[in-house]
C-alpha positions as CSV (number, residue, x, y, z in Angstrom):
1,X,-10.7,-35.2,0.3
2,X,-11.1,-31.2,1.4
3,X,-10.3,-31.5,5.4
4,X,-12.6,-28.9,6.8
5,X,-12.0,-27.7,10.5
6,X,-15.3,-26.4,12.3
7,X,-14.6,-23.3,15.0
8,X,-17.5,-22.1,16.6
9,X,-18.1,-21.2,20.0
10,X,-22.1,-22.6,19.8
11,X,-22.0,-26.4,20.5
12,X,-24.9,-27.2,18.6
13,X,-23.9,-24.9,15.7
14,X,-20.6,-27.3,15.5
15,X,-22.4,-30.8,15.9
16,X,-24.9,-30.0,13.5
17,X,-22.6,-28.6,11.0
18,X,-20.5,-31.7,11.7
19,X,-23.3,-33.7,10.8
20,X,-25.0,-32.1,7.8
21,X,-21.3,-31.4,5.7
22,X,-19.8,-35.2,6.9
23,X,-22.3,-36.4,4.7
24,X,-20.7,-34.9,1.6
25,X,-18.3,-37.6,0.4
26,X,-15.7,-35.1,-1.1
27,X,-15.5,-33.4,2.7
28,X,-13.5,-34.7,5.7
29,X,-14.4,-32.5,8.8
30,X,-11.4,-33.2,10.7
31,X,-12.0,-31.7,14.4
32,X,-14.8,-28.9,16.1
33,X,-13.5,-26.5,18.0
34,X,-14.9,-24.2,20.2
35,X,-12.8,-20.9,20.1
36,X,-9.9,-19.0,18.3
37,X,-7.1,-20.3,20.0
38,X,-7.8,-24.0,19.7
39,X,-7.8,-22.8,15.9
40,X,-4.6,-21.9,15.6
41,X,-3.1,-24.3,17.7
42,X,-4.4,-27.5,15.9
43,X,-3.4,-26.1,12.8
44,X,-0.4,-25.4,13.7
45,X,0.0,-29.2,14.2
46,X,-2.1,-30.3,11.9
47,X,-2.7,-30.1,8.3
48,X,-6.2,-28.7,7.2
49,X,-7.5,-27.3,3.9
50,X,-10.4,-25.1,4.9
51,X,-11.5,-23.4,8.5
52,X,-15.3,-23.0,8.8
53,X,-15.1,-20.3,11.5
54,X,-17.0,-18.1,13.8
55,X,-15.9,-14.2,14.0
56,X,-17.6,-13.8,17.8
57,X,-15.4,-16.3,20.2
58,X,-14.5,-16.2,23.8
59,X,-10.6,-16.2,24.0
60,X,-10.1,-15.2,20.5
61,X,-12.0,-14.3,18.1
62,X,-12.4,-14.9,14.1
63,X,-10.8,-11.5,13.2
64,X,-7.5,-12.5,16.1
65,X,-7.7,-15.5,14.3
66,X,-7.0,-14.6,10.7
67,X,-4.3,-11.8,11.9
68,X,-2.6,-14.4,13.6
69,X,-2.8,-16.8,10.2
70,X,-1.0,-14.2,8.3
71,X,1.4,-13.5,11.0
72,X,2.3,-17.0,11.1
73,X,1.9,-17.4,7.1
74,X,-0.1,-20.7,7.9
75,X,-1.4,-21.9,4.0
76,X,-5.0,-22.6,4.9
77,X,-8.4,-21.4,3.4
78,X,-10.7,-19.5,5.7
79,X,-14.6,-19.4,5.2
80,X,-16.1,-16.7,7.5
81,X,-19.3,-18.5,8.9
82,X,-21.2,-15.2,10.2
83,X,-24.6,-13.5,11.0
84,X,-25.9,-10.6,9.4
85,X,-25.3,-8.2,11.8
86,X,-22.2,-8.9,12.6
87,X,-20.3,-6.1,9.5
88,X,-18.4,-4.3,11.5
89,X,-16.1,-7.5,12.3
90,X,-17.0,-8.3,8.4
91,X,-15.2,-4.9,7.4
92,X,-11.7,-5.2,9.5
93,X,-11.2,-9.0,8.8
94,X,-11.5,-7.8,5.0
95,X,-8.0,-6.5,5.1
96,X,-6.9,-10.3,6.2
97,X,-7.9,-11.5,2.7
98,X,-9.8,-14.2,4.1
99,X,-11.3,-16.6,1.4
100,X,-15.1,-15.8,1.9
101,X,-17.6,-15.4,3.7
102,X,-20.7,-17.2,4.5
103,X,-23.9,-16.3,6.2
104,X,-25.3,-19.3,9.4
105,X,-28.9,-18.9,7.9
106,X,-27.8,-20.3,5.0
107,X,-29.0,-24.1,3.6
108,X,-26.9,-26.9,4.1
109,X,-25.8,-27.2,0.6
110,X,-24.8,-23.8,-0.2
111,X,-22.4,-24.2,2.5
112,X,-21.5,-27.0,1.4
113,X,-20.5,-25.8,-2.3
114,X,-19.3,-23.0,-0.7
115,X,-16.2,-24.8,1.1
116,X,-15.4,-26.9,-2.0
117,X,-15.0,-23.4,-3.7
118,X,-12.6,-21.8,-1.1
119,X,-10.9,-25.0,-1.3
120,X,-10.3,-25.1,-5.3
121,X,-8.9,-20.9,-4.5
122,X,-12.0,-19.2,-5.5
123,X,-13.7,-16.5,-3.2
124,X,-17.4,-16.7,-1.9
125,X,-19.3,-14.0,-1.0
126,X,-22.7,-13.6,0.6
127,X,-24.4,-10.9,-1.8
128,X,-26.3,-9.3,0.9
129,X,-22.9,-8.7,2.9
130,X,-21.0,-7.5,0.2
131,X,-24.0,-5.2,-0.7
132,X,-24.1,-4.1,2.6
133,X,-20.1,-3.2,3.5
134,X,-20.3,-1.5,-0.1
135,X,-22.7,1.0,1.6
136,X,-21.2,1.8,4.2
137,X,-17.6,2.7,3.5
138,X,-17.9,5.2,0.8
139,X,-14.2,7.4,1.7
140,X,-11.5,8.1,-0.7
141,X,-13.4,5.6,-3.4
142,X,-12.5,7.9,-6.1
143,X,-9.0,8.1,-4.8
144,X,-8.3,4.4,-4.5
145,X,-10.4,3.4,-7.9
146,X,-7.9,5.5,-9.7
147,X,-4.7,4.3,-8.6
148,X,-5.6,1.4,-11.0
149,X,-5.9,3.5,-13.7
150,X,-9.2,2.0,-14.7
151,X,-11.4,3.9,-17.0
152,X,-15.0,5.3,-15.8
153,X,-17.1,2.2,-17.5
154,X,-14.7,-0.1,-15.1
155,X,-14.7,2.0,-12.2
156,X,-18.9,1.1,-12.3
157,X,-18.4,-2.7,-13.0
158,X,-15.7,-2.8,-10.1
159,X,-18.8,-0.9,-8.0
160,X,-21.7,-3.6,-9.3
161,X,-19.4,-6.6,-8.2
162,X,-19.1,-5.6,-5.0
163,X,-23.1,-5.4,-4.3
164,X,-22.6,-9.0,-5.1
165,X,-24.4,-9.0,-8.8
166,X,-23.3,-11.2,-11.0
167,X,-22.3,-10.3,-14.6
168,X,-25.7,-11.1,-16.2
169,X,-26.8,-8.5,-14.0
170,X,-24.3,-5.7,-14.8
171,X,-24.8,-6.2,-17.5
172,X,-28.4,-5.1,-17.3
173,X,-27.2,-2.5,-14.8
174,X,-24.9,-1.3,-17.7
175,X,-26.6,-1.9,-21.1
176,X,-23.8,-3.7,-22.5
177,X,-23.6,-7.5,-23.3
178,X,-22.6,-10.0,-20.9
179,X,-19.6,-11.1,-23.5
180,X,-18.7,-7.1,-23.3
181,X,-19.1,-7.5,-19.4
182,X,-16.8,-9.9,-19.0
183,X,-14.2,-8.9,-21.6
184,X,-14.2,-5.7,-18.8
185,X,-13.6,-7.8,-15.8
186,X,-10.8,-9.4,-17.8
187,X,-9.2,-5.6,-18.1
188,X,-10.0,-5.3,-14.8
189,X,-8.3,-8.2,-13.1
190,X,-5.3,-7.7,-15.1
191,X,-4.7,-3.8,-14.1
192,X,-5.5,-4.7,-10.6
193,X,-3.1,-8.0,-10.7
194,X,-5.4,-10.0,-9.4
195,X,-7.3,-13.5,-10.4
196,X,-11.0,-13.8,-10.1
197,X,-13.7,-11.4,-10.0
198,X,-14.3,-12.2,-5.9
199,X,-11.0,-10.7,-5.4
200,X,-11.7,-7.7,-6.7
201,X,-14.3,-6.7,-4.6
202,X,-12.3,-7.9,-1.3
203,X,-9.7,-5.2,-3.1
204,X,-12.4,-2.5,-3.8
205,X,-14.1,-3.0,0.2
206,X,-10.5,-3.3,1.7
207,X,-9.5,0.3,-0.1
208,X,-12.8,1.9,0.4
């Protein structure tokens, strides 16, 4: 049973949540809370697998929230629940390695799937965010790409994940086969030491 913890500052945002994902019989939504530090106080006593939370909070918001997870070094997954408009937030809580991010607009059962897949370590990313914060943070890409020591083909790949396509996609983008596509990402997450292909566009945003 995933225990999910709801933070949002909207009441009705956090009762309906509370409804719609207590149906899901794999999902334990342990408390609701309405701002940043009840978040870090109750799991700081209390054990909880995934945070659904809010970035814009009275008190403290999503972004004070995740610093103050790494401070503390507090093993939890955190699912960014967030607007559209809200990137600039988006960008500087990349840095905190959070485990995804999640647009409110979206239907009840891509949430859903979404906070079983943070919880099982695997990053989830809204492609029109990712698209987005890939746009508009374009310094020293060259620069941080390299440090990697990937070659040009990867360098593009790395690029395409970001904008959120998956590989099928590159691999139209690319002319290659999807086999070929992946065998690339494998490269990829091995030079960049990391584990899945959602991490390596938190890496390429967070460096951009």
């Amino acid at each position: 049973m995933i225990k999910l913890l709801i933070v949002d500052d909207d009441v009705l945002i956090r009762e309906s949540l509370k409804i719609i994902i207590g149906i899901d019989e794999d999902i334990e939504v342990v408390n609701t809370l309405e701002n940043g530090k009840e978040c870090i106080d109750y799991i700081s006593e209390n054990q909880v697998d995934v945070i659904l939370l809010d970035m814009r909070m009275p008190v403290m918001n999503g972004e004070e929230v995740l610093a103050e997870i790494e401070r503390r070094n507090i093993d939890v997954n955190v699912l960014i629940l967030t607007t559209f408009d809200e990137d600039n937030l988006i960008s500087s809580a990349i840095k905190y390695k959070s485990s995804g991010y999640i647009l409110k607009s979206s239907k009840p059962d891509k949430i859903i799937s979404a906070i079983k897949s943070v919880y099982l370590g695997n990053g989830v990313f809204e492609s029109e965010i990712v698209s987005k914060l890939a746009l508009s943070n374009n310094d020293k890409e060259e620069e941080n790409l390299n440090r990697y020591e990937l070659t040009d083909r990867e360098k593009d790949i790395v690029r395409l994940i970001a904008t959120g396509l998956s590989n099928k996609e590159i691999a139209g983008e690319v002319y290659l086969s999807e086999g070929t596509v992946k065998n690339h990402i494998t490269s990829i997450l091995s030079k960049m030491d990391l584990k899945h292909r959602t991490q390596i566009a938190i890496e390429y945003l967070n460096n951009k």
